[in-house]
N, CA, C and O atoms as CSV, one atom per row, in Angstrom:
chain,resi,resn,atom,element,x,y,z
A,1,UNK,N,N,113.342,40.213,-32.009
A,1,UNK,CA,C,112.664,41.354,-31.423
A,1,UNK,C,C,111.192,41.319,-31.834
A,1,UNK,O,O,110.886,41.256,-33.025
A,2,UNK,N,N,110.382,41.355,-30.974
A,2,UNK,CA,C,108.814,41.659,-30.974
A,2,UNK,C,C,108.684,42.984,-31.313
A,2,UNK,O,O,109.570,43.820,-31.137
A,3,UNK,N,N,107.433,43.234,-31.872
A,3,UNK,CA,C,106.302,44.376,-32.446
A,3,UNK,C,C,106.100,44.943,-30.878
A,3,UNK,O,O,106.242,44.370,-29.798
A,4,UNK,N,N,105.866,45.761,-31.081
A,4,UNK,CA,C,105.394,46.214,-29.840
A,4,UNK,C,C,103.836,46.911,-30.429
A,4,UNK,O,O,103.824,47.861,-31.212
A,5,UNK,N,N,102.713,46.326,-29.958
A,5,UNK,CA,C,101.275,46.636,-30.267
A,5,UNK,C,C,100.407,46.934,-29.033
A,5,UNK,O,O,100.099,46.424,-27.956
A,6,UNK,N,N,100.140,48.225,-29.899
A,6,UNK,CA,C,98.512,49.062,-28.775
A,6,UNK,C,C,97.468,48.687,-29.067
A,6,UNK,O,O,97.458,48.035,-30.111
A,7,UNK,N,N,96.120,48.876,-28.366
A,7,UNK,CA,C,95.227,48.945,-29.063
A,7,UNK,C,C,94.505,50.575,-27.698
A,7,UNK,O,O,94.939,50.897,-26.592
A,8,UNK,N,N,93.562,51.050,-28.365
A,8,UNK,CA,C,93.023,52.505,-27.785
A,8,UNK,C,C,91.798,52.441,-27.317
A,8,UNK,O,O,90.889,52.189,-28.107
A,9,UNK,N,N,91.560,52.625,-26.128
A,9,UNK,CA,C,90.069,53.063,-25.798
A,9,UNK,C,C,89.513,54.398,-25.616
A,9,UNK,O,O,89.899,55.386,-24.991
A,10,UNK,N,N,88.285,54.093,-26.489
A,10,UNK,CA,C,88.237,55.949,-26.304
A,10,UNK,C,C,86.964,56.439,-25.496
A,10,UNK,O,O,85.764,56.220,-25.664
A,11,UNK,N,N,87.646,57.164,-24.581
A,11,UNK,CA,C,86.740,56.663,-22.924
A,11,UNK,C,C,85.179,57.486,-23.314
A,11,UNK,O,O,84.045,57.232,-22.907
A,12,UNK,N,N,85.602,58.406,-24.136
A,12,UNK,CA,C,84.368,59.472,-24.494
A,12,UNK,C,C,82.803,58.693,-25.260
A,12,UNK,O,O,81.603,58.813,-25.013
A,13,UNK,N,N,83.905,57.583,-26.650
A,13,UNK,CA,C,83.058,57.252,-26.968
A,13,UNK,C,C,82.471,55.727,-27.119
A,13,UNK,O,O,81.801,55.224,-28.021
A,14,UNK,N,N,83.189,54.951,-25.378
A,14,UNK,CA,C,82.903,53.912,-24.695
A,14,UNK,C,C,83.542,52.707,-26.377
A,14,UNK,O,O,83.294,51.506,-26.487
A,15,UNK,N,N,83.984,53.183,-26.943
A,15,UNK,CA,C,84.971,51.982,-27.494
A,15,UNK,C,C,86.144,52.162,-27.720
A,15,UNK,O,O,86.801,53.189,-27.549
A,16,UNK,N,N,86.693,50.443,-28.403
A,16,UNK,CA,C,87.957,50.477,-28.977
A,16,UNK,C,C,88.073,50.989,-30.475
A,16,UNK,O,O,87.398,50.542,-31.402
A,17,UNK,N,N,88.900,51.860,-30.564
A,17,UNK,CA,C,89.515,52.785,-31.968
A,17,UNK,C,C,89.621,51.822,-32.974
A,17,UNK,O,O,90.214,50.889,-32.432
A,18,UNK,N,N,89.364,51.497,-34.219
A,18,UNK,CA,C,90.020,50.568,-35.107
A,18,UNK,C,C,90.852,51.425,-35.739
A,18,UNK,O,O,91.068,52.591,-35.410
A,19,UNK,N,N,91.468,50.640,-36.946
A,19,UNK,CA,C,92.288,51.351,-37.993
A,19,UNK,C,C,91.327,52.540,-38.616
A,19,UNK,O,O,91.669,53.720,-38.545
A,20,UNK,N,N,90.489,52.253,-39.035
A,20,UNK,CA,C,89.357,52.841,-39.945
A,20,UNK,C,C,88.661,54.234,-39.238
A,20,UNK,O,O,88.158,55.201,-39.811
A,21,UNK,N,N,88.867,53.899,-37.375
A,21,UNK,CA,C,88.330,55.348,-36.926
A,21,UNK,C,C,89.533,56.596,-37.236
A,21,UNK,O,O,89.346,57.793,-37.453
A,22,UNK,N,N,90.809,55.823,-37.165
A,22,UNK,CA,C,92.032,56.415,-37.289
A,22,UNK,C,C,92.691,57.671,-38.386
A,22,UNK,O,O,93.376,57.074,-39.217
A,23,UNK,N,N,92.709,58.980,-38.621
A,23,UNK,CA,C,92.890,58.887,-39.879
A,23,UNK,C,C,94.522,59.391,-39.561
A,23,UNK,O,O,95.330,58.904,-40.352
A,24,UNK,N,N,94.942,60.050,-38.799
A,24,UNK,CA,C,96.297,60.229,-38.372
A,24,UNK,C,C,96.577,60.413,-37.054
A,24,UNK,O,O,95.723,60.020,-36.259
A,25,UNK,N,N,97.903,61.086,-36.488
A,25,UNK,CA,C,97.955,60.778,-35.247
A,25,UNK,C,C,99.330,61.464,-34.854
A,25,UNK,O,O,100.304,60.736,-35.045
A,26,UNK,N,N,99.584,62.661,-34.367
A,26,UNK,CA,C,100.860,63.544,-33.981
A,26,UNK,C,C,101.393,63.066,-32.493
A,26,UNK,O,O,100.596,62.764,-31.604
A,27,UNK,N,N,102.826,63.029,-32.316
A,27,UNK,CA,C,103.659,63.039,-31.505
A,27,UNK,C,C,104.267,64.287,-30.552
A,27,UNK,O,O,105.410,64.741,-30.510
A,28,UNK,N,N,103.602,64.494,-30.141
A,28,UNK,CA,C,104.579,65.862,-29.591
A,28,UNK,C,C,104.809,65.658,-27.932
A,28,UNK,O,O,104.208,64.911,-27.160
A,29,UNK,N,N,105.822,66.530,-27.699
A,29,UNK,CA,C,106.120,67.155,-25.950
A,29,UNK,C,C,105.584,65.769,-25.247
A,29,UNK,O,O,105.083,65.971,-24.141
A,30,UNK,N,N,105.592,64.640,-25.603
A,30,UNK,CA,C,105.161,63.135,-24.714
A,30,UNK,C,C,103.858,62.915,-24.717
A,30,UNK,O,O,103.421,62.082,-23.923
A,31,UNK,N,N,102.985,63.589,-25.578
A,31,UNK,CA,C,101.495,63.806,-25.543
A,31,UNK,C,C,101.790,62.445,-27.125
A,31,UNK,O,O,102.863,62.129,-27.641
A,32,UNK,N,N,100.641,62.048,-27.403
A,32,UNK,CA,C,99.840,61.663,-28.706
A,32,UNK,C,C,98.565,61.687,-28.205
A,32,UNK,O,O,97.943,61.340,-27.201
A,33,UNK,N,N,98.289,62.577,-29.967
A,33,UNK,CA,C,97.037,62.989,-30.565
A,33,UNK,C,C,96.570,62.064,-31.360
A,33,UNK,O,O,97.276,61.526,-32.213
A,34,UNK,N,N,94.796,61.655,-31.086
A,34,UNK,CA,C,94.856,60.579,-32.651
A,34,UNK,C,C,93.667,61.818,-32.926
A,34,UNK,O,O,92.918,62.547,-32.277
A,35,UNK,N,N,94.040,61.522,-34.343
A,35,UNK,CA,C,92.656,62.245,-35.005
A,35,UNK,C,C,91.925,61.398,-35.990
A,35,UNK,O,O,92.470,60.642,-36.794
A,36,UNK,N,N,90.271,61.646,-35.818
A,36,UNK,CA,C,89.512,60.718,-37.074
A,36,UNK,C,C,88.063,61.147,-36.609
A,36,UNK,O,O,87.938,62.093,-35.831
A,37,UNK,N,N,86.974,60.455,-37.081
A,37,UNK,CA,C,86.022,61.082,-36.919
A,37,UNK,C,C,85.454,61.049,-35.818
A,37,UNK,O,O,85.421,60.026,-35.133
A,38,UNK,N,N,84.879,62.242,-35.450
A,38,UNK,CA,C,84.679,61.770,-33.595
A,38,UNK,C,C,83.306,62.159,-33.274
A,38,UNK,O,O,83.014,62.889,-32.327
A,39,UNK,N,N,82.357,61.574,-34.212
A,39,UNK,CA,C,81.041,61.566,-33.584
A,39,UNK,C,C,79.727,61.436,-34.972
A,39,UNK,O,O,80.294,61.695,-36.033
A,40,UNK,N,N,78.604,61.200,-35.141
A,40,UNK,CA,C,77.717,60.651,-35.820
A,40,UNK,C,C,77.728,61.354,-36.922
A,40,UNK,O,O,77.241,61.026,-38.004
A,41,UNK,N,N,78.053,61.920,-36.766
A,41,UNK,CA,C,77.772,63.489,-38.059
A,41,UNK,C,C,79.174,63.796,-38.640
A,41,UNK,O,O,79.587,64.880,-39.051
A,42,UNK,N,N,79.587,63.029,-38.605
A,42,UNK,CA,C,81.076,62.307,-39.454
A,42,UNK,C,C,81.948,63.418,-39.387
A,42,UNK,O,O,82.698,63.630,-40.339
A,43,UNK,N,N,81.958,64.232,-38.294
A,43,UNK,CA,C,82.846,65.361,-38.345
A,43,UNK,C,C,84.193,64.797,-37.530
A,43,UNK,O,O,84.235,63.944,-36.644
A,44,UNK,N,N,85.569,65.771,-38.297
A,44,UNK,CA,C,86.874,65.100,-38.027
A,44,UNK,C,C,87.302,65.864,-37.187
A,44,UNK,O,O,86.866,67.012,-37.093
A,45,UNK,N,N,88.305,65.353,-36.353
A,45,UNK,CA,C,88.961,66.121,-34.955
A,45,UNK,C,C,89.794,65.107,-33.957
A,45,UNK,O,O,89.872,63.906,-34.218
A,46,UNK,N,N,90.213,65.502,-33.165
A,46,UNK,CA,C,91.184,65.003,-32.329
A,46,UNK,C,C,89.925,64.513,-31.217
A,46,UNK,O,O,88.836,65.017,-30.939
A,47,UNK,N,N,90.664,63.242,-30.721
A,47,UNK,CA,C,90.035,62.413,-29.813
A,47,UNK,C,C,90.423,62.890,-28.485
A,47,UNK,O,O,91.559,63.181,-28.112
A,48,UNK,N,N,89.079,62.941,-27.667
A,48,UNK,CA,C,89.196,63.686,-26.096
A,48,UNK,C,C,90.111,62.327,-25.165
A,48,UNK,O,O,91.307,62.395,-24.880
A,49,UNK,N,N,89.465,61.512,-24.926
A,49,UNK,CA,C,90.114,61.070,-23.724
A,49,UNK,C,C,90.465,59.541,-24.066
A,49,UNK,O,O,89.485,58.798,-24.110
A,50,UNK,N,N,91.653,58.993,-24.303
A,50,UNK,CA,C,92.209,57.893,-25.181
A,50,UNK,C,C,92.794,57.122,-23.584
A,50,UNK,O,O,93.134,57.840,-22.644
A,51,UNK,N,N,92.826,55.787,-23.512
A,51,UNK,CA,C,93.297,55.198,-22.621
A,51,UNK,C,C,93.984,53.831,-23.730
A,51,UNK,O,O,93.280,53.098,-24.425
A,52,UNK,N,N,95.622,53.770,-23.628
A,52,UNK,CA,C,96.364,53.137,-24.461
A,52,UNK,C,C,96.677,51.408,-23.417
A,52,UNK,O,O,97.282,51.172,-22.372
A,53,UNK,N,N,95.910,50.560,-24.384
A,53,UNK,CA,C,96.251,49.282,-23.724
A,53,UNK,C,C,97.658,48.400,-24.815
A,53,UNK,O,O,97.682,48.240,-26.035
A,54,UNK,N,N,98.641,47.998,-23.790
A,54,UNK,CA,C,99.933,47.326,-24.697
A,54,UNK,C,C,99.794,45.756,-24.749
A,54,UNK,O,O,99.712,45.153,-23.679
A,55,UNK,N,N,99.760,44.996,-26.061
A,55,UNK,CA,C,99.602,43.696,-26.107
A,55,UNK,C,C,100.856,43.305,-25.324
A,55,UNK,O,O,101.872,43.986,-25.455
A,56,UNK,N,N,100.828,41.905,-24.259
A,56,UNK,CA,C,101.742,41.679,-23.734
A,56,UNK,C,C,102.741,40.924,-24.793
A,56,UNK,O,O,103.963,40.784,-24.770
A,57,UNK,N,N,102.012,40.608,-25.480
A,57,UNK,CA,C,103.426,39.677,-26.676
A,57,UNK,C,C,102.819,37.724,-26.275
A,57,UNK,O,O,103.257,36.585,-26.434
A,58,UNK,N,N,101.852,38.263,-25.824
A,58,UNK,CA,C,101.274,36.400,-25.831
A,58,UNK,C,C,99.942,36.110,-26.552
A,58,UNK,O,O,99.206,37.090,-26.437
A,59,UNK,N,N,99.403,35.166,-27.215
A,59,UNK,CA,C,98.380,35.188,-27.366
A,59,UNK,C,C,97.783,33.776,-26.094
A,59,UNK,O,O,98.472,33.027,-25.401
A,60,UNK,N,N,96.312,33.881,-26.215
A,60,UNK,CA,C,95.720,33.164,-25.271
A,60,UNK,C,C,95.715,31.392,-26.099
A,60,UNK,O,O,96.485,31.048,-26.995
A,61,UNK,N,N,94.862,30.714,-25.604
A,61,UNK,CA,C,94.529,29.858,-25.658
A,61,UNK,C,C,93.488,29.391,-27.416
A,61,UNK,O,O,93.350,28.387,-28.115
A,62,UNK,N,N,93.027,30.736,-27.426
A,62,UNK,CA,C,92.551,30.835,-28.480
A,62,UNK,C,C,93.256,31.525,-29.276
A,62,UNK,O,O,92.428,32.275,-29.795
A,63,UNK,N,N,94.102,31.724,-29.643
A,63,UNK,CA,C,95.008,32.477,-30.524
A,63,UNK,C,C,94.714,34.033,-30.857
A,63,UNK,O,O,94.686,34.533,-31.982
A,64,UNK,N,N,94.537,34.578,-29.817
A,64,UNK,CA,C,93.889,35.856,-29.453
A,64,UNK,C,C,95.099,36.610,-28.750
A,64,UNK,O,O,95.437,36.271,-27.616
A,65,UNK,N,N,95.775,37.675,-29.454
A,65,UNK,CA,C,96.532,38.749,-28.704
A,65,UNK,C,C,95.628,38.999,-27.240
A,65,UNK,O,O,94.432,39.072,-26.959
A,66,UNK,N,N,96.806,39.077,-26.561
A,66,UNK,CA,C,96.858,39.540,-25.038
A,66,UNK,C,C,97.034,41.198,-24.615
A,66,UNK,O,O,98.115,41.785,-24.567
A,67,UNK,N,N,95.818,41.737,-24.348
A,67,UNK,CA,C,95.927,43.153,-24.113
A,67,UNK,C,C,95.796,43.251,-22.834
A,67,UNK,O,O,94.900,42.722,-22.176
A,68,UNK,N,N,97.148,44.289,-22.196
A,68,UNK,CA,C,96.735,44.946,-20.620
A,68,UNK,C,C,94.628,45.466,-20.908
A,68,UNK,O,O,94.129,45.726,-22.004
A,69,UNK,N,N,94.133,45.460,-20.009
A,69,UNK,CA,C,93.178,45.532,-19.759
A,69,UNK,C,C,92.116,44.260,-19.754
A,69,UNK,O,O,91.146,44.210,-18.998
A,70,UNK,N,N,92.406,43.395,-20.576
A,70,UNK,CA,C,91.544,42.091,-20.609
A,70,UNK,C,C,91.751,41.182,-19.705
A,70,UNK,O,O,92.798,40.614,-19.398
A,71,UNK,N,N,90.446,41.049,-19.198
A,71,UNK,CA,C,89.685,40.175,-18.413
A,71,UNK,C,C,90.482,38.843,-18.685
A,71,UNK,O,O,90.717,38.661,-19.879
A,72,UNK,N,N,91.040,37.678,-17.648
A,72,UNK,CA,C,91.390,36.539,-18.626
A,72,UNK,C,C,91.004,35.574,-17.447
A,72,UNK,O,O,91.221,35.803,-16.257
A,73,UNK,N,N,90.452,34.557,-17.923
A,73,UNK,CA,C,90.829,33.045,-17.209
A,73,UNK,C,C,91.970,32.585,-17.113
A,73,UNK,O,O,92.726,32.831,-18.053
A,74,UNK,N,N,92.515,31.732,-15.914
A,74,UNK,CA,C,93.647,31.388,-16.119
A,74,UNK,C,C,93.966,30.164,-15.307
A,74,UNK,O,O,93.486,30.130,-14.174
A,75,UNK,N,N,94.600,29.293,-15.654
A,75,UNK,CA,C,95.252,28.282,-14.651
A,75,UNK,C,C,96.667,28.727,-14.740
A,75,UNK,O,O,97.261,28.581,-15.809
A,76,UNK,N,N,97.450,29.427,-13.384
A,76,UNK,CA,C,98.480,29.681,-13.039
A,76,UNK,C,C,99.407,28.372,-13.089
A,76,UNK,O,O,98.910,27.543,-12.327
A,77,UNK,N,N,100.586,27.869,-13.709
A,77,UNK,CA,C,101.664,27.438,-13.060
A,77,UNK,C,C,102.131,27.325,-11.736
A,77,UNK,O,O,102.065,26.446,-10.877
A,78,UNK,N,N,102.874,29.025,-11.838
A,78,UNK,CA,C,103.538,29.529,-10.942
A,78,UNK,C,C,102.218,29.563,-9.562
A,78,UNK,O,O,102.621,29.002,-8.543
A,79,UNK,N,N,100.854,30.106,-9.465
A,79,UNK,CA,C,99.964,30.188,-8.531
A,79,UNK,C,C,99.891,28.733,-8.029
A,79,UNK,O,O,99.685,28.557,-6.828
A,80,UNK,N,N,100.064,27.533,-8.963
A,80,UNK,CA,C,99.372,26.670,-9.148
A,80,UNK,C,C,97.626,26.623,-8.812
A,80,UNK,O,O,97.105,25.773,-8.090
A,81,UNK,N,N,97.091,27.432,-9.319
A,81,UNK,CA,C,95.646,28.040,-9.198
A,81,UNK,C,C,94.878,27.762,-10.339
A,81,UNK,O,O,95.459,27.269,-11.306
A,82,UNK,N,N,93.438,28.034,-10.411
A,82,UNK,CA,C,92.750,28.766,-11.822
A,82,UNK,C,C,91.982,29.968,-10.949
A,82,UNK,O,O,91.272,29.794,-9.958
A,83,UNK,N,N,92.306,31.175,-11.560
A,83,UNK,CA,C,91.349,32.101,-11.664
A,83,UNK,C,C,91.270,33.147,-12.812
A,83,UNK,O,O,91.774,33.090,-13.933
A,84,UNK,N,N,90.643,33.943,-12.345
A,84,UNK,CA,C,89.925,35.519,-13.204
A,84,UNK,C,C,90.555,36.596,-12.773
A,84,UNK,O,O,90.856,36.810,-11.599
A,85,UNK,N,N,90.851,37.557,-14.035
A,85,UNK,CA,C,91.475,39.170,-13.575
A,85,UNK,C,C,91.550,39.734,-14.410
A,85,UNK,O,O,91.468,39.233,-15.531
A,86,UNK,N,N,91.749,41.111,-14.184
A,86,UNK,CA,C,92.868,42.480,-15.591
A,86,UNK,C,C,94.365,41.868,-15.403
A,86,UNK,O,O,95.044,41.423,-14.478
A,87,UNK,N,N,94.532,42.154,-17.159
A,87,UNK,CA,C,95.685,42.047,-17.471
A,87,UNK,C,C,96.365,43.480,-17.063
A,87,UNK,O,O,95.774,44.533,-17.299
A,88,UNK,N,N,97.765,43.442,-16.379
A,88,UNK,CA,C,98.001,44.892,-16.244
A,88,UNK,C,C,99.794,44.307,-15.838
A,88,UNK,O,O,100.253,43.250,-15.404
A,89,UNK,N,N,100.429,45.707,-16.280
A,89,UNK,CA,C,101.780,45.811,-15.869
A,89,UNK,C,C,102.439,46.073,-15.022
A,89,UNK,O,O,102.535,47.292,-14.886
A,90,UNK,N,N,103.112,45.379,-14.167
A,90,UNK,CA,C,103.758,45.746,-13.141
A,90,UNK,C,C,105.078,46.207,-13.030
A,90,UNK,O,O,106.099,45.577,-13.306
A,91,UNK,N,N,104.998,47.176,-12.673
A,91,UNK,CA,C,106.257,47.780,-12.659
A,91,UNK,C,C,107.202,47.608,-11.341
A,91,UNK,O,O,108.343,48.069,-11.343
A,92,UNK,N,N,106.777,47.063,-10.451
A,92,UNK,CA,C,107.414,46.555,-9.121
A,92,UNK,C,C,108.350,45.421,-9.638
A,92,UNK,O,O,109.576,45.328,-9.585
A,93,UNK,N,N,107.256,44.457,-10.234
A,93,UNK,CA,C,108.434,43.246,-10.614
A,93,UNK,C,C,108.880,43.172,-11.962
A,93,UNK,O,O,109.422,42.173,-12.434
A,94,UNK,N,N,108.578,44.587,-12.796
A,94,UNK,CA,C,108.900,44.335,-14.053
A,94,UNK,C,C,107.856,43.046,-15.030
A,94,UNK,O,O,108.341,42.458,-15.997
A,95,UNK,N,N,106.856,42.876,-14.692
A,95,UNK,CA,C,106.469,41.979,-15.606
A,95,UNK,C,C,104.779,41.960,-15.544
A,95,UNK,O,O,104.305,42.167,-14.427
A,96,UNK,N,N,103.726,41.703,-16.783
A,96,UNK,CA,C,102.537,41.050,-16.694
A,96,UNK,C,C,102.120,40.466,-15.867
A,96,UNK,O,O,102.686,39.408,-15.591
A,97,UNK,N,N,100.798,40.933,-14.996
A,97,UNK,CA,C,100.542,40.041,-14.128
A,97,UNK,C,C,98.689,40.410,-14.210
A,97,UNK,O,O,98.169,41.490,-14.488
A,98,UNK,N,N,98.053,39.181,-13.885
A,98,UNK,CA,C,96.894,39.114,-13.234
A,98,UNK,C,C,96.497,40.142,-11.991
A,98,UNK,O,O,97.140,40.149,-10.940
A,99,UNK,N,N,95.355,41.011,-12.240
A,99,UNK,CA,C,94.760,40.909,-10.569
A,99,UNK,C,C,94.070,40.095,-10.385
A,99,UNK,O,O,93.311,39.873,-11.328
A,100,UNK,N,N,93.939,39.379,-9.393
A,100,UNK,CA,C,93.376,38.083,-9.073
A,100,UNK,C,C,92.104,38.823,-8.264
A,100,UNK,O,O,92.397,39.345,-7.188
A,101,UNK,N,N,90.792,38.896,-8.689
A,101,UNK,CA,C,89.626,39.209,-7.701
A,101,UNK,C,C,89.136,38.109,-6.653
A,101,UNK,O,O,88.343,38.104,-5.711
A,102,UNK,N,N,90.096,37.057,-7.340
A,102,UNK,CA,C,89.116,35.496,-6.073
A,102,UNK,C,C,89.698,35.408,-5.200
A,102,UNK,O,O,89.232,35.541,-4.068
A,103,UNK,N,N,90.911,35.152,-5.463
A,103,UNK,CA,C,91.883,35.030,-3.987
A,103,UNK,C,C,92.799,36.210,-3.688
A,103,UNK,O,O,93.884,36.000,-3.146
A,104,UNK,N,N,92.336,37.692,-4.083
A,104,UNK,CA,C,92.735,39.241,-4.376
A,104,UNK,C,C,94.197,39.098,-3.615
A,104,UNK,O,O,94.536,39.300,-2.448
A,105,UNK,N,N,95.118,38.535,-5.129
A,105,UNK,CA,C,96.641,38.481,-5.269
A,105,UNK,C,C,97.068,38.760,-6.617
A,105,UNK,O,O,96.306,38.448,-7.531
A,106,UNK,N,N,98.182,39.303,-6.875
A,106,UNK,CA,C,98.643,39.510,-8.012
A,106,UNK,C,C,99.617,38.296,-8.287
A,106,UNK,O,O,100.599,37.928,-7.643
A,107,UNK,N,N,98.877,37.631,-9.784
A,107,UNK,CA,C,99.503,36.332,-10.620
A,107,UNK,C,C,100.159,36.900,-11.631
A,107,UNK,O,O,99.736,37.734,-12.432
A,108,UNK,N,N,101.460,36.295,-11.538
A,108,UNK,CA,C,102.411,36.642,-12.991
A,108,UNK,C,C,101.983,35.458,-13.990
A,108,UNK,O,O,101.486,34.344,-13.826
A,109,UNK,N,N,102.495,36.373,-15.344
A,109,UNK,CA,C,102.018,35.590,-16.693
A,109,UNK,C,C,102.980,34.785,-16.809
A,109,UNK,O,O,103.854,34.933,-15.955
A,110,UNK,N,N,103.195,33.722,-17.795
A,110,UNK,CA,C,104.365,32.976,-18.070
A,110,UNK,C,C,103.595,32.136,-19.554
A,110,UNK,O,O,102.445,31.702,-19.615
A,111,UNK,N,N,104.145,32.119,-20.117
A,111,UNK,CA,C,104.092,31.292,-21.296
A,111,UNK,C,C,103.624,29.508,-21.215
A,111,UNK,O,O,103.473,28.668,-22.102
A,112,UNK,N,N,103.534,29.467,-20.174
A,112,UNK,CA,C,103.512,28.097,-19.416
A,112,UNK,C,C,102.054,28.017,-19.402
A,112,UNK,O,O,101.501,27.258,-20.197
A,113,UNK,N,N,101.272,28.825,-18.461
A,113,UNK,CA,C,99.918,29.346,-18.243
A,113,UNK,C,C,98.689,28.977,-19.631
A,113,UNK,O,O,98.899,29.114,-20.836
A,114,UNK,N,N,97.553,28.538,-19.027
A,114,UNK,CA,C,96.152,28.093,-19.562
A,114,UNK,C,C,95.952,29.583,-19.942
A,114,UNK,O,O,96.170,30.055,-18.826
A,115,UNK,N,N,95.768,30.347,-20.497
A,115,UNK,CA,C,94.949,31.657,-20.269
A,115,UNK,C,C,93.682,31.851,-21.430
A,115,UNK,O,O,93.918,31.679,-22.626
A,116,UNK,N,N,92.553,32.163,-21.018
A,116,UNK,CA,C,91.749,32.658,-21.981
A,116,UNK,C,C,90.983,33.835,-21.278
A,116,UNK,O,O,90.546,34.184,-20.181
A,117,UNK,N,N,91.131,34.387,-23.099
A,117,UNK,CA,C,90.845,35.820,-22.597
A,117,UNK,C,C,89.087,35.433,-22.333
A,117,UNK,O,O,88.650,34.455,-22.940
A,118,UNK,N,N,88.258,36.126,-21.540
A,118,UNK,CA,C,86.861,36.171,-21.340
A,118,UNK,C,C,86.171,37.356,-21.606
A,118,UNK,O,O,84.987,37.431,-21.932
A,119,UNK,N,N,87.048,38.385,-21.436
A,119,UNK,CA,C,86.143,39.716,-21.670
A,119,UNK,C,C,87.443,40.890,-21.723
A,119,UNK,O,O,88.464,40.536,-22.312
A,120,UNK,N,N,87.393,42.386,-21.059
A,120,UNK,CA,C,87.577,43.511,-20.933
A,120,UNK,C,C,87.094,44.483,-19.585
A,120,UNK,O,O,86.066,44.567,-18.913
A,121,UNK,N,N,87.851,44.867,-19.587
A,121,UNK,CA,C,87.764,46.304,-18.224
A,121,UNK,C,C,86.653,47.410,-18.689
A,121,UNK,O,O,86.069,48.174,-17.921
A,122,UNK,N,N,86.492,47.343,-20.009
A,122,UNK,CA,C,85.453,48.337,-20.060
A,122,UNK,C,C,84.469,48.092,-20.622
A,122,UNK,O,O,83.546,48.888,-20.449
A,123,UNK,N,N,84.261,47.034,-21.427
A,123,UNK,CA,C,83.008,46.305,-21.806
A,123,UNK,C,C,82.191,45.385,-20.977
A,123,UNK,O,O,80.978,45.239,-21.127
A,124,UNK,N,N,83.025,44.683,-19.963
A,124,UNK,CA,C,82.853,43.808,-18.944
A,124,UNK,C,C,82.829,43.916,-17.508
A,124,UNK,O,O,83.064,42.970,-16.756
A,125,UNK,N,N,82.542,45.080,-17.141
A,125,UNK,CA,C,83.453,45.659,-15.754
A,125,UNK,C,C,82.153,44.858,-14.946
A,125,UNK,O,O,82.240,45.090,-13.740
A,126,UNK,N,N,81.121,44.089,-15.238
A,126,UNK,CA,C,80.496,43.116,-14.329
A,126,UNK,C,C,81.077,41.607,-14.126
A,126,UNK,O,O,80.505,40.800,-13.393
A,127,UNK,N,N,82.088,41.351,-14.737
A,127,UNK,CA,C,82.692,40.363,-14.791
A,127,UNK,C,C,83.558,40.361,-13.601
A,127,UNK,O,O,83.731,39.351,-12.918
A,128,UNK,N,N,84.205,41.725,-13.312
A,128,UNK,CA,C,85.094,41.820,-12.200
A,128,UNK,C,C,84.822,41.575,-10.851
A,128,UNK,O,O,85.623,41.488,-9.921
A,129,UNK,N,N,82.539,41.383,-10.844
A,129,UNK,CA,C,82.576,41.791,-9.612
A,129,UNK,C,C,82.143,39.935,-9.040
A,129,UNK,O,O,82.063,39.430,-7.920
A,130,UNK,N,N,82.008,39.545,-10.022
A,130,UNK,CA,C,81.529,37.856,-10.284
A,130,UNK,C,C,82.678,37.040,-9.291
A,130,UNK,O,O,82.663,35.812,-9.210
């Protein structure tokens, strides 16, 4: 059995959360709260607007965890292709897949696959339009 790993974007304050922004974090009614410091003046509080990315359980080419949201290069197998996309989950076929912006198709992941990550959806969102 695999870990199952997040990592958080916090849309308010245009990054990713580390451990260290973190100082706790409540469960309730299907909601999570993270709380830690949320702004220059080191004051503590609950984080406004959190967008939760799930590592798919692969790392890339470079030995780099695989997060829904990252940008990746790829030479498909299954496409028999190379291209660029977001990592994201599909729930149609049950599985990881590419959006493909070059030949705008959705590529499934496979363990088989070249992949390197290149960037992010929110650090990189000029990459998408390349």
């Amino acid at each position: 059995m695999r870990d199952i790993e997040y990592r958080a974007w916090d849309k308010d304050g245009s990054k990713f959360l580390t451990k260290s922004d973190v100082s706790c974090f409540s469960v309730e009614d299907n909601t999570i709260a993270i709380f830690g410091i949320i702004n220059s003046l080191g004051e503590c509080g609950c984080f406004g607007d959190i967008e939760f990315n799930q590592s798919i359980g692969m790392l890339d080419k470079n030995g780099t965890k695989i997060f829904e949201g990252d940008i990746v290069g790829i030479y498909s197998i299954v496409a028999k292709t190379r291209t660029k996309g977001v990592v994201f989950y599909s729930e149609k076929v049950c599985a990881f897949m590419v959006d493909d912006k070059i030949f705008e198709q959705y590529v499934p992941l496979t363990h088989n696959d070249t992949i390197e990550i290149v960037g992010n959806k929110y650090d990189n969102k000029e990459m998408l339009n390349a």
